[in-house]
C-alpha positions in Angstrom: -20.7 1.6 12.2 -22.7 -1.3 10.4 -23.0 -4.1 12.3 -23.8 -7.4 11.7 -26.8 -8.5 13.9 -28.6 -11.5 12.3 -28.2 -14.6 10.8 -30.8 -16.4 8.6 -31.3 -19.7 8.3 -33.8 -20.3 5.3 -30.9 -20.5 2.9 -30.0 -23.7 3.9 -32.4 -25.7 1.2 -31.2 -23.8 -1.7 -27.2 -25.2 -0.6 -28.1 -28.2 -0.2 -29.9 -28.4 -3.6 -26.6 -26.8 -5.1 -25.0 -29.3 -3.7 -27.1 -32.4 -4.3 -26.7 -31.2 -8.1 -22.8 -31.1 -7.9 -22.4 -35.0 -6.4 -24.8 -36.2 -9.1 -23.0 -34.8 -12.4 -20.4 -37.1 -13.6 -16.5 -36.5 -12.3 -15.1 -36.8 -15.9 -18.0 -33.6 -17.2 -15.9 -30.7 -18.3 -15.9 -27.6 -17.2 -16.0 -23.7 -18.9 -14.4 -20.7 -18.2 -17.3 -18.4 -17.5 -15.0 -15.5 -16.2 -11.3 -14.8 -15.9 -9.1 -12.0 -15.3 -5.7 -11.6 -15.4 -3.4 -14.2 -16.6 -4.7 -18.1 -16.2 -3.3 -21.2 -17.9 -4.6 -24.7 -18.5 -1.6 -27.5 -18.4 -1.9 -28.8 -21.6 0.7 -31.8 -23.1 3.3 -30.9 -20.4 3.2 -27.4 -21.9 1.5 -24.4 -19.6 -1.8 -22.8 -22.0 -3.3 -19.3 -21.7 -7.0 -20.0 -21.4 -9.9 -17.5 -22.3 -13.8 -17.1 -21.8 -15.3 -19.9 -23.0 -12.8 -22.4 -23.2 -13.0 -25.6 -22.2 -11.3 -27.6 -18.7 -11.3 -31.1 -18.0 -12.4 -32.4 -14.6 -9.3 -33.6 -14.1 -6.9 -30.5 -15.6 -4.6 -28.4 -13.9 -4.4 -24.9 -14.0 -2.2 -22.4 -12.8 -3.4 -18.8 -11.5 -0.8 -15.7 -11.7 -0.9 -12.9 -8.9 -3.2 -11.2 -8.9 -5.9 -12.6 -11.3 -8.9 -15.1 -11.0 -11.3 -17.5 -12.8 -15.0 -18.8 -12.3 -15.5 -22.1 -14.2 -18.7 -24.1 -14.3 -20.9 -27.1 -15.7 -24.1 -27.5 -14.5 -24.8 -27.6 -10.8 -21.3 -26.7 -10.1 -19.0 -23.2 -10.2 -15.5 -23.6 -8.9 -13.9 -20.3 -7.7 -10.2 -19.9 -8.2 -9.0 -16.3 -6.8 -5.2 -16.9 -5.2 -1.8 -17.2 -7.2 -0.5 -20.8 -7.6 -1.1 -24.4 -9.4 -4.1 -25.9 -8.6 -5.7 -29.3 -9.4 -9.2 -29.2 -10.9 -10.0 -32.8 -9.3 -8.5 -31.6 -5.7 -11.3 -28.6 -6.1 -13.7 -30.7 -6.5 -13.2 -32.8 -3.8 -12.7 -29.7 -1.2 -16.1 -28.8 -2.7 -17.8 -32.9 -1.9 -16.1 -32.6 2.0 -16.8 -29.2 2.4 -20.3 -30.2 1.4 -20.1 -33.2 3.8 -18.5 -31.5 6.8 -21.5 -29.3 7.2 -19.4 -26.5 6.0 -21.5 -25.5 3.0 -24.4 -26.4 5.0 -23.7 -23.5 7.9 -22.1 -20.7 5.7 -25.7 -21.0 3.7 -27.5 -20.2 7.0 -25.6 -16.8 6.9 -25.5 -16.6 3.0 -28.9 -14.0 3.2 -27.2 -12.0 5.8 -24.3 -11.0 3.2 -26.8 -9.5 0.7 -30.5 -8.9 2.0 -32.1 -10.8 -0.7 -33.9 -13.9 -1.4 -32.7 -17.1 -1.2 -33.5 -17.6 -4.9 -31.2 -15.2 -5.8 -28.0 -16.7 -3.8 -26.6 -18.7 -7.0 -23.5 -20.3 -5.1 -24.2 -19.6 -1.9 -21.2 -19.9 0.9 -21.1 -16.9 2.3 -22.1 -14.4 5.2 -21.6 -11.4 6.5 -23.4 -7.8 6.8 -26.3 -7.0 4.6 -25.9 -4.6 1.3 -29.7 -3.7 2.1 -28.9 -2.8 5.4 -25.5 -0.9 3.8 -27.4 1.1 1.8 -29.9 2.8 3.7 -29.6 6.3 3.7 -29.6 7.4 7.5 -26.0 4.9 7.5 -24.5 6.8 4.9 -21.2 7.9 4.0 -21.9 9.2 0.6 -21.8 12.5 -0.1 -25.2 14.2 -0.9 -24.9 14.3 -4.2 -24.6 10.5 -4.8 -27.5 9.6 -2.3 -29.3 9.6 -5.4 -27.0 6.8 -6.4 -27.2 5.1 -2.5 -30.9 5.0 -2.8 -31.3 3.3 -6.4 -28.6 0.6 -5.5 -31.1 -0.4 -2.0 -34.1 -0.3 -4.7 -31.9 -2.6 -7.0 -31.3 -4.9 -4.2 -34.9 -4.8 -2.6 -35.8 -6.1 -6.3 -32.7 -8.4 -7.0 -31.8 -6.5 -9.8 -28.2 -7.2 -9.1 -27.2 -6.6 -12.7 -28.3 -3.1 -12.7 -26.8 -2.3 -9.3 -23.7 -3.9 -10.8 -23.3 -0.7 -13.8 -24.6 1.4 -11.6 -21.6 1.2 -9.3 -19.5 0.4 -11.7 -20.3 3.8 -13.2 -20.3 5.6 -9.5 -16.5 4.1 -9.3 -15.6 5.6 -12.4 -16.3 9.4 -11.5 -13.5 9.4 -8.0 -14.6 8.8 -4.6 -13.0 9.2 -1.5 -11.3 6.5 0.6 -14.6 6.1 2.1 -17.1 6.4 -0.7 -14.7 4.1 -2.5 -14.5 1.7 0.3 -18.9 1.3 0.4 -19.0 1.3 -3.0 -16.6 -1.6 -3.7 -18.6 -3.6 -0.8 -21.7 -3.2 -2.8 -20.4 -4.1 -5.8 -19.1 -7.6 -4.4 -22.8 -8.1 -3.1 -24.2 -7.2 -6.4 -22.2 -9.5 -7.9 -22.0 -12.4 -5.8 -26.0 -12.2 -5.3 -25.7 -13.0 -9.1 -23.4 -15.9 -8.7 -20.3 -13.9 -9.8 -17.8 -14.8 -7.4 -14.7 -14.4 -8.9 -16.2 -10.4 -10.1 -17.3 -9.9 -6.3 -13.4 -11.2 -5.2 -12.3 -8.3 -8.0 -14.5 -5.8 -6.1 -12.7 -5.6 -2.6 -9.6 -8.1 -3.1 -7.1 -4.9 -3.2 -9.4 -3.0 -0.3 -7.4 -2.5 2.9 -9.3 -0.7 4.9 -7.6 0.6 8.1 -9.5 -0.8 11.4 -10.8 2.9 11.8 -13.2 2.7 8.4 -16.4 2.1 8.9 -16.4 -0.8 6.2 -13.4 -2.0 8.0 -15.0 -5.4 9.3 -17.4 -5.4 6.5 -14.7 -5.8 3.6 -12.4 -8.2 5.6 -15.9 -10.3 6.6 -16.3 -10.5 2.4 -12.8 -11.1 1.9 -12.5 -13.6 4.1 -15.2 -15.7 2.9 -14.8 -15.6 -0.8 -11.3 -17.0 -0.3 -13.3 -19.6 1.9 -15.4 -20.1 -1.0 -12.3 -20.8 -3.2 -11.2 -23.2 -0.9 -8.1 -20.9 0.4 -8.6 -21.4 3.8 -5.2 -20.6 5.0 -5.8 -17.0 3.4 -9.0 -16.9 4.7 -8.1 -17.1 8.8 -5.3 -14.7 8.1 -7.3 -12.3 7.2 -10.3 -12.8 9.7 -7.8 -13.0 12.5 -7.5 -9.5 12.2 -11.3 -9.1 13.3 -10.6 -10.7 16.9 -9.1 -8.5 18.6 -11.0 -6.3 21.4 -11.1 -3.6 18.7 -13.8 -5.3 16.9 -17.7 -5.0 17.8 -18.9 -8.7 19.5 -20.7 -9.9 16.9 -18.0 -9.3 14.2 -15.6 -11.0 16.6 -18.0 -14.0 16.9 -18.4 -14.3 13.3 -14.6 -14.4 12.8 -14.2 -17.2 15.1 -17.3 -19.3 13.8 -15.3 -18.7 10.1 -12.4 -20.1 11.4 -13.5 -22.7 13.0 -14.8 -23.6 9.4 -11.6 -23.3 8.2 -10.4 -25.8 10.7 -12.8 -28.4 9.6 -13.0 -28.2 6.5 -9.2 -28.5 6.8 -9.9 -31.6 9.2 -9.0 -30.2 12.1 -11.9 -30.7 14.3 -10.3 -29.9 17.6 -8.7 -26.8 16.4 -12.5 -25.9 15.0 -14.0 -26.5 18.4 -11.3 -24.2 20.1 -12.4 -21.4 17.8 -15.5 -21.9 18.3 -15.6 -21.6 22.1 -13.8 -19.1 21.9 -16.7 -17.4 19.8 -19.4 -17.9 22.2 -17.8 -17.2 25.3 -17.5 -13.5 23.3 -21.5 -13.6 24.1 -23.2 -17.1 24.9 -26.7 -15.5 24.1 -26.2 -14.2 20.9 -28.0 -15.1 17.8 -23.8 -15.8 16.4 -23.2 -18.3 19.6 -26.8 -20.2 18.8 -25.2 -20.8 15.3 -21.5 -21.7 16.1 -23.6 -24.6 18.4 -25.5 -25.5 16.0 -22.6 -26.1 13.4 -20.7 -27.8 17.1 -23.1 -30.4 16.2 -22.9 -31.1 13.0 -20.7 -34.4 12.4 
């Protein structure tokens, strides 16, 4: 079983550049529709409007996401993620993206952001998440490939190593396409997210695992729930998000995954504004294991105000 044993804290400059970027364009800058798939509309004269790649979406638009679809948009310094059903306000985004910015949210998840994907911090192009390493998921002596696709296993960790996320991306797209097992297709899809949200494709990466449902006996069990949980957080569905990472703190879970669930959800909690409910999860994650590399974080995010 993979397990995720460090954090790294280098990230944290690139973030905060992101996010120094996003505060200085103007509110009123429109957006693009860089990705979308599924159904998405744009409210447009009181009448609900299909969009496509490449249209355009006012600052202060609505939109409405069906089930089971998503969108990316962006303007410079800025990508909004939009991955769960229902109306959303453009504006409202925004502003969950300038508190979560504020709140020391985007700040911490950027500290694990490297841990997610084993590359450099150059590479992170939105950067809010964490998790396990894809470089540490594709070494061979972890694998649950069969032999005839560790050819496959040991190009993707090359790809990675080199931040050719692109190439891992049709790679595994193309190792997808020939029928896995459960299991294969499980590590596969995991890879793919990290391919593709080391090259700021969030909305693709959410595509990758958002219909995995591992069962808690798979070895990517914590691995794809971790990544689920915070690509939701990074579209601002943090109800969604603690749903799922509550299923990670149980006693079935390793230590460090369950401390990693609670410092997520305390997250949750504040960028929610609940701080007291943040610092209850919190505790709760380092009295898992107070000398942990996970509990050093979750008190260094306690004292962020």
């Amino acid at each position: 079983m993979i397990h995720n044993r460090r954090f790294v804290t280098t990230f944290l400059a690139c973030v905060l550049v992101l996010f120094t970027a996003a505060f200085g364009m103007a509110q009123g800058a429109d957006f693009s529709v860089v990705y979308l798939d599924g159904s998405v509309e744009l409210m447009v004269a009181s009448k609900w409007k299909a969009l496509d790649i490449g249209d355009t979406v006012a600052a202060d638009a609505m939109v409405r996401v069906s089930k089971d679809s998503s969108m990316q948009l962006s303007r410079a310094g800025v990508t909004l993620s939009f991955l769960t059903p229902g109306s959303f306000s453009v504006a409202d985004i925004l502003s969950k993206n300038t508190k979560s910015a504020k709140s020391g949210v985007a700040s911490t998840l950027g500290k694990t952001a490297l841990a997610l994907t084993g590359t450099s911090a150059k590479a992170q192009k939105t950067g809010t998440l964490g998790g396990v390493r894809a470089s540490e998921a594709a070494k061979p002596k972890e694998t649950l490939w069969v032999d005839e696709l560790e050819e496959v296993r040991t190009q993707v960790k090359t790809y990675f190593t080199q931040e050719k996320f692109a190439e891992a991306v049709k790679l595994l797209e193309q190792t997808q396409a020939e029928g896995l097992s459960d299991a294969e297709a499980e590590e596969v899809s995991f890879l793919l997210a990290s391919a593709n949200y080391s090259q700021g494709e969030t909305a693709k990466a959410w595509k990758a695992v958002s219909s995995r449902e591992p069962e808690p006996s798979s070895k990517f069990y914590s691995n794809i729930l971790l990544m689920k949980a915070q690509l939701l957080m990074e579209g601002y569905s943090f109800p969604e998000a603690v749903d799922v990472l509550k299923k990670l703190t149980g006693p079935a879970s390793a230590p460090d995954t369950i401390q990693q669930a609670w410092l997520l959800i305390g997250l949750c909690s504040r960028a929610q504004g609940d701080e007291p409910a943040a610092k209850d999860s919190w505790n709760k994650g380092i009295a898992v294991a107070p000398g942990s590399d996970v509990a050093g974080l979750i008190k260094d995010t306690m004292l962020v105000k």
